[in-house]
C-alpha positions as CSV (number, residue, x, y, z in Angstrom):
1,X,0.0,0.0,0.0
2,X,1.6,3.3,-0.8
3,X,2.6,5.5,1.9
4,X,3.0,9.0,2.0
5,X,3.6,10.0,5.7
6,X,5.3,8.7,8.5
7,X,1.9,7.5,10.4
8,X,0.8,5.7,7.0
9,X,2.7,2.5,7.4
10,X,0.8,1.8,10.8
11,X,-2.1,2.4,9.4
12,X,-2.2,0.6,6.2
13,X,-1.2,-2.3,8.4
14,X,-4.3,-2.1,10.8
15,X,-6.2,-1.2,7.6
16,X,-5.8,-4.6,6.1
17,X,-6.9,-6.5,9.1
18,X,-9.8,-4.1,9.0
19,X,-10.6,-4.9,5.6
20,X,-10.0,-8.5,5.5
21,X,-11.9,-9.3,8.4
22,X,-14.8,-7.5,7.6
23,X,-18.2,-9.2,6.2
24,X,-22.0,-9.5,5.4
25,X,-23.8,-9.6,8.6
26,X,-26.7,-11.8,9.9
27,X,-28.9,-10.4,12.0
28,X,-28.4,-11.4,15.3
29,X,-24.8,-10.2,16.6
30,X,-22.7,-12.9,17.3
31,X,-22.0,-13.6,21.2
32,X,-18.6,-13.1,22.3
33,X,-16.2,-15.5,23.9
34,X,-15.3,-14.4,27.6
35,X,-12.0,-14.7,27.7
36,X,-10.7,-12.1,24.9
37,X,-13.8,-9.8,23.8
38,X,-14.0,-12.4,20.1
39,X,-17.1,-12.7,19.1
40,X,-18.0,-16.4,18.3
41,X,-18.6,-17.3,14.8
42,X,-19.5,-20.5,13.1
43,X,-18.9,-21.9,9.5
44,X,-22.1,-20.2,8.4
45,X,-21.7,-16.9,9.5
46,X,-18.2,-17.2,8.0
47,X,-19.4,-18.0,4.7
48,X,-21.5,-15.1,4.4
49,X,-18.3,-13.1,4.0
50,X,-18.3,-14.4,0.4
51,X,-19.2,-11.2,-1.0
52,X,-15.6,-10.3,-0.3
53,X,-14.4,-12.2,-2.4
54,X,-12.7,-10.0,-6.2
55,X,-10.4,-7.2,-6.3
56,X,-11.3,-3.5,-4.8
57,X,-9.7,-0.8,-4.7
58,X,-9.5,1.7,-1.7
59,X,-9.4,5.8,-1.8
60,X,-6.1,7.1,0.3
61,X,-6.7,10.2,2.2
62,X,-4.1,11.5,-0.1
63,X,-6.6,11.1,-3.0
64,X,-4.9,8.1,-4.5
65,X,-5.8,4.4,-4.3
66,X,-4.4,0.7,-3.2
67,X,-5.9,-2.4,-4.1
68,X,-6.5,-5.3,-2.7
69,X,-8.1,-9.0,-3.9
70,X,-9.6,-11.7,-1.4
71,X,-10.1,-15.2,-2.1
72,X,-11.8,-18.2,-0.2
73,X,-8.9,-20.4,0.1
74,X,-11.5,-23.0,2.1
75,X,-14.5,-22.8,3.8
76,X,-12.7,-21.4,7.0
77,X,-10.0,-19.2,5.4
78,X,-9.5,-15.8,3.2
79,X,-6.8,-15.6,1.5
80,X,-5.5,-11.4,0.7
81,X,-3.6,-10.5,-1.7
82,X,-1.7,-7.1,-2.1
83,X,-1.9,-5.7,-5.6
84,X,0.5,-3.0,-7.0
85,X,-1.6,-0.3,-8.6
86,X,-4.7,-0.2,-10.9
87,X,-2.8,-3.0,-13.7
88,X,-3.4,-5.1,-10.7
89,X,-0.4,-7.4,-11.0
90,X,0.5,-8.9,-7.8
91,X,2.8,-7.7,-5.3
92,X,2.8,-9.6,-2.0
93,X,0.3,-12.1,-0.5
94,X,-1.0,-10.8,2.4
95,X,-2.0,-13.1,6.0
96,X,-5.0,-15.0,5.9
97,X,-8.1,-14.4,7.6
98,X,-9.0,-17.6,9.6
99,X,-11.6,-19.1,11.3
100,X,-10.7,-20.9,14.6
101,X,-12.1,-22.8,17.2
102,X,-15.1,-20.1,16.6
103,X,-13.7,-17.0,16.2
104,X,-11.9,-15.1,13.2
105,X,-8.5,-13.7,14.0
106,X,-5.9,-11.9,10.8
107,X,-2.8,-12.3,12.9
108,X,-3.1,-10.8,16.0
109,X,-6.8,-8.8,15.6
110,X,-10.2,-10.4,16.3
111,X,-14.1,-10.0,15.7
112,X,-15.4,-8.4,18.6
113,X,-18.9,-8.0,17.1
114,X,-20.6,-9.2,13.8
115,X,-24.5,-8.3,13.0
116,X,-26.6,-6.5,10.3
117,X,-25.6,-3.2,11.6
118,X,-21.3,-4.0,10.6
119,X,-18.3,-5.4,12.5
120,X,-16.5,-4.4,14.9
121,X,-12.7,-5.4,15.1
122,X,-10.2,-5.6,17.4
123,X,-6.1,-4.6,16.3
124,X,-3.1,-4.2,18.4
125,X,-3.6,-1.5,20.9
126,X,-6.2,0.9,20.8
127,X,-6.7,0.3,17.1
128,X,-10.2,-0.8,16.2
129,X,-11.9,-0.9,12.9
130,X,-15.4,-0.8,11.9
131,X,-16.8,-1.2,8.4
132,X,-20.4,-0.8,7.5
133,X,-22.1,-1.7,4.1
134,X,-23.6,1.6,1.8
135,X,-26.0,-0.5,0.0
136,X,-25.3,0.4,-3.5
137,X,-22.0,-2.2,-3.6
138,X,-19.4,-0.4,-2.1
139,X,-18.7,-0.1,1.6
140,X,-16.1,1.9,4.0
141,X,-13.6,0.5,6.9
142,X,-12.9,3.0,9.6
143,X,-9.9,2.9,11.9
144,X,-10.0,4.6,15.0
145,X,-6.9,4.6,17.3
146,X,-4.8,6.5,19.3
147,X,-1.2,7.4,17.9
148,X,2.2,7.6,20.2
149,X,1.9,11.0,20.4
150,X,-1.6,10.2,22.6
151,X,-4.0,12.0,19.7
152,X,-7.0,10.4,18.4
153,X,-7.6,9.8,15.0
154,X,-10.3,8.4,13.0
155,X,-9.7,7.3,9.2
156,X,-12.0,6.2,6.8
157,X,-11.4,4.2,3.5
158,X,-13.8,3.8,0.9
159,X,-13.8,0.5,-1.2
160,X,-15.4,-0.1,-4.4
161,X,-15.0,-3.4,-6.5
162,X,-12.8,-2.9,-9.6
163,X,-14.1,-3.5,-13.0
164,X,-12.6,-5.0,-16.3
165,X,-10.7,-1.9,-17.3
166,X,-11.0,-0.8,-20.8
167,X,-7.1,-1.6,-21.9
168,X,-7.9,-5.4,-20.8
169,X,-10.5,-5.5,-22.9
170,X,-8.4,-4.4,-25.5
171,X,-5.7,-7.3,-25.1
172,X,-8.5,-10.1,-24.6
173,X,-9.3,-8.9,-27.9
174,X,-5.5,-9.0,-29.5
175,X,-5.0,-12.1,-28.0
176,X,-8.2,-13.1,-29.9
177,X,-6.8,-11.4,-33.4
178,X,-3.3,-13.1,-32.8
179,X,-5.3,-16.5,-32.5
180,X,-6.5,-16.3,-36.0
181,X,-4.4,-14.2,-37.5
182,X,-1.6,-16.9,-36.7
183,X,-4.0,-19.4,-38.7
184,X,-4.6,-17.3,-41.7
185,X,-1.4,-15.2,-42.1
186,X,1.0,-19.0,-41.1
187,X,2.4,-16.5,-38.8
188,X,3.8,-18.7,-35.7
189,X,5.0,-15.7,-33.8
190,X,0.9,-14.4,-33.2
191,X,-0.1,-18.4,-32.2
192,X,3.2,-18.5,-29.1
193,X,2.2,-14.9,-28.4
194,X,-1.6,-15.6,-28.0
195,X,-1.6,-19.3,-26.8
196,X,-0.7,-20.4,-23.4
197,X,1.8,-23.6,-23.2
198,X,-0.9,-26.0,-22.1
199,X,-3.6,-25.0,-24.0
200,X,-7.0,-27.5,-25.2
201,X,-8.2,-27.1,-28.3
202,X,-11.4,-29.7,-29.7
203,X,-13.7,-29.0,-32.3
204,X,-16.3,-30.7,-34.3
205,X,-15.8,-30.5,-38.1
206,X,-18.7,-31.3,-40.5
207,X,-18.1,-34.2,-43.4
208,X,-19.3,-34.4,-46.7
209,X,-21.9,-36.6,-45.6
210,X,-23.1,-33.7,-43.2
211,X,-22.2,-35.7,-40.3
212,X,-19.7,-33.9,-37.5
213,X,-16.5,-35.7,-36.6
214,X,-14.7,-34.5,-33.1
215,X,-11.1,-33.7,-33.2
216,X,-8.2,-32.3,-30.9
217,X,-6.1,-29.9,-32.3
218,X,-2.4,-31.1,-30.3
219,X,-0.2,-27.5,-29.3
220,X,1.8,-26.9,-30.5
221,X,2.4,-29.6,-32.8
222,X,-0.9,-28.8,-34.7
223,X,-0.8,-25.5,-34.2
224,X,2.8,-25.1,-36.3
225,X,2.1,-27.5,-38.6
226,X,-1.2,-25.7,-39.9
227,X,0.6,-22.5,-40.0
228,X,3.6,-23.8,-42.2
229,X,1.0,-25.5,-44.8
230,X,-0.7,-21.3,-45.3
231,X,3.0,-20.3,-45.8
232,X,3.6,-23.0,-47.9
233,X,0.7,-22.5,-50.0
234,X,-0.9,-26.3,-48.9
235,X,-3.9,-24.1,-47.0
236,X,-4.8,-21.1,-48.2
237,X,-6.6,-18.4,-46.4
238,X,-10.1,-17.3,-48.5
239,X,-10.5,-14.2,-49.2
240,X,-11.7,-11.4,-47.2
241,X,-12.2,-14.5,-44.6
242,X,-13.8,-12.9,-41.5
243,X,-12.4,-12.5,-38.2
244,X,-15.3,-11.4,-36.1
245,X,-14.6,-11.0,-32.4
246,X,-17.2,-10.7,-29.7
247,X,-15.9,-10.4,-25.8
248,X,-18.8,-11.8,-23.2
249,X,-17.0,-11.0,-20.2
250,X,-13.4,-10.1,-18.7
251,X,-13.1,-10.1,-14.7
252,X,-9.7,-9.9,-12.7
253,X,-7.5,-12.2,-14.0
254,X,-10.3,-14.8,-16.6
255,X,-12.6,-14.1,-20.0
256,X,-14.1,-15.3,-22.2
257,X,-14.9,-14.9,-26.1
258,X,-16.2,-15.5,-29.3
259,X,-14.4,-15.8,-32.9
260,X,-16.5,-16.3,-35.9
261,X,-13.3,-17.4,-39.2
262,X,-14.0,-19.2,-42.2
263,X,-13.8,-22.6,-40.7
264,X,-16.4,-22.0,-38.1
265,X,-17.2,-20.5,-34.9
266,X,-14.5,-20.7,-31.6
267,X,-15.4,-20.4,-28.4
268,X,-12.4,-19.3,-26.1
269,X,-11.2,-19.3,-22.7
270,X,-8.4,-16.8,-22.0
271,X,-6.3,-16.0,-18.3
272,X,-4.4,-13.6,-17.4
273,X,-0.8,-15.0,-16.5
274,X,2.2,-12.4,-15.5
275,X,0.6,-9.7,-17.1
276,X,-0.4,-11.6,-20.3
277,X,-3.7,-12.4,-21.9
278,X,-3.5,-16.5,-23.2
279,X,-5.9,-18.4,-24.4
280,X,-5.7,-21.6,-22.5
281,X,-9.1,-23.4,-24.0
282,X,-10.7,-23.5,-27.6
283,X,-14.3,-25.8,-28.5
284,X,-15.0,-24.9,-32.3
285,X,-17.6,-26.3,-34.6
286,X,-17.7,-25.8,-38.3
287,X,-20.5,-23.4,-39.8
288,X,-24.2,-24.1,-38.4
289,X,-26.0,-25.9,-41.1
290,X,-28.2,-23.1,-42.7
């Protein structure tokens, strides 16, 4: 998280237990254990923190913005991780959020109270943390503490999940191009750009007698061998053969996509690996019968 004063690395730190310790709310608060103020929680209560789960991003009182992604590792554990800035590559995984022997604890911080109203948590200290839903998606922690100079402070961060940004749109769609482009231009360079190492391709091709007959295409074997035969002249590309692209959706890191070529229709799979938008799964059929 980025700091910009000499209070701000104490408080990122108590803002991440804040924020991944915080959930949706039944409606009865949860009783607490007597021996340290926790508030007891079972699995269910736990698993309504699932809303958590996907990448945010949080407003700095300095006007900029971290971001962080939780993940359900299991049914009794969130797993954080710390993202650099708005590309949203990884930087560091952050501690898990656990729950144990009925209460929830991110290292040394625990649930004191959970109900409809928000949650209460408990940090080092003084620190405590409260975070409270606005009902339109988005939802603020507040830390309250005291710092070593004895003066109060109260801070609050607003969170907001982060959607598919424009520019990775953009590359789902050139990973797309580079797909059949590699086909129709024999250009290997586009097919290793576009394709990740491990990647499933099966398809359905129709007959002469109208029948369909499944095949694998092997990577990238198959893929290199096609693409030598249109530089060789052995395939040729038609003319003004299509290469229509639609996106139906691109989240943090997966997507998905449809090509339309002259051989058919592709569905595709893509991820997001180091960065990079590959295509790791392809299920074609030739044309639909008119």
């Amino acid at each position: 998280m980025p700091t910009t004063s000499s209070r701000r690395p104490r408080l990122a730190r108590a803002l991440a237990i804040a924020l991944c310790t915080l959930g949706a709310a039944s409606a009865a608060p949860a009783q607490a254990h007597a021996s340290d103020g926790a508030a007891r929680v079972d699995p269910a209560r736990f698993a309504s923190l699932r809303w958590l789960e996907g990448t945010w991003r949080g407003r700095l009182p300095d006007g900029g913005w971290f971001y962080e992604r939780y993940t359900f590792a299991d049914d009794s554990t969130i797993a954080v991780s710390h993202l650099r800035d708005s590309t949203l590559a990884l930087q560091r995984e952050g501690a898990r959020v656990m729950l144990r022997g009925g209460a929830v604890r991110y290292e040394n911080a625990r649930v004191t109270r959970l109900d409809a109203k928000g949650v209460d948590f408990a940090g080092a200290g003084a620190h405590r943390f409260t975070w409270a839903p606005n009902g339109d998606g988005t939802w603020d922690a507040t830390i309250r503490g005291t710092d070593r100079a004895g003066k109060a402070y109260s801070m609050t961060y607003h969170m907001e999940p982060v959607a598919a940004r424009q520019d990775d749109r953009a590359a789902v769609r050139r990973a797309v191009l580079d797909y059949v482009e590699g086909f129709y231009e024999g250009d290997t360079t586009k097919l290793v750009r576009s394709m990740w190492p491990e990647v499933r391709k099966y398809g359905y091709s129709r007959e002469q007698s109208g029948a369909f007959r499944g095949m694998a295409m092997a990577y990238p074997s198959g893929f290199m061998r096609f693409a030598a035969g249109v530089r060789e002249g052995r395939t040729k590309t038609p003319p003004n053969a299509p290469k229509d692209v639609v996106i139906f959706d691109v989240a943090d890191l997966t997507a998905s996509a449809k090509l339309t070529a002259w051989w058919g229709i592709d569905y595709l799979l893509l991820a997001k690996e180091n960065g990079r938008w590959m295509i790791t799964h392809v299920l074609w059929q030739s044309p639909p019968k008119r």
